[in-house]
C-alpha positions in Angstrom: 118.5 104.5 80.0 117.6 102.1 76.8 114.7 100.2 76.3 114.0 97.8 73.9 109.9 97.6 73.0 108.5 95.2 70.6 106.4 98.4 68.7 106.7 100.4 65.8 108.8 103.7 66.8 105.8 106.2 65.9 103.5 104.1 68.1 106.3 104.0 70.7 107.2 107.6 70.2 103.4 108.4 70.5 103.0 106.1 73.7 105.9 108.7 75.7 104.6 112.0 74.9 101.2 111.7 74.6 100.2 112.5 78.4 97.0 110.6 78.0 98.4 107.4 77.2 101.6 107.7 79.1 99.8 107.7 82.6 98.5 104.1 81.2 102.0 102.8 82.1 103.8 105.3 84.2 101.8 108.2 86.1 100.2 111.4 85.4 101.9 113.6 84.1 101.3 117.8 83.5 103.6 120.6 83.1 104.8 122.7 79.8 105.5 119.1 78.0 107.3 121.2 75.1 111.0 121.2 74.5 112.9 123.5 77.7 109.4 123.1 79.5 108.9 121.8 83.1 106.7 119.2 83.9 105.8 117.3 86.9 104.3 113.1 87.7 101.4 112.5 89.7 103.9 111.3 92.8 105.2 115.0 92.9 108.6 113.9 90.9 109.8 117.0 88.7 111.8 117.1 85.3 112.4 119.4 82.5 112.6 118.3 78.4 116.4 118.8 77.8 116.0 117.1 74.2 113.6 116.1 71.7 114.3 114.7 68.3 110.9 113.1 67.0 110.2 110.1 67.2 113.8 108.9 67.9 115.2 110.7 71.2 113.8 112.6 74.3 116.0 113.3 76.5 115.0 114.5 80.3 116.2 115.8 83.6 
């Protein structure tokens, strides 16, 4: 999926994988949020970090 975001890409970047502000806009989110870890959104839906390339692609399951 691409989205387009009127933002600089560090704020964007920071706005997706910082948990605190990503639950502003999506859900809560908690698991091992590092590259290979597992995490898990408040609504019980689960994923794992396949990809990370700061601050220009995350990739998940």
């Amino acid at each position: 999926m691409r989205r387009r975001y009127d933002a600089q890409i560090e704020d964007l970047w920071d706005a997706i994988t910082r948990p605190a502000r990503l639950r502003r806009w999506l859900q809560p989110v908690t698991g091992d949020l590092r590259l290979g870890g597992k995490f898990e959104l408040g609504s019980g839906e689960r994923g794992q970090i396949l990809g990370c390339e700061p601050p220009r692609m995350l990739k998940l399951s």
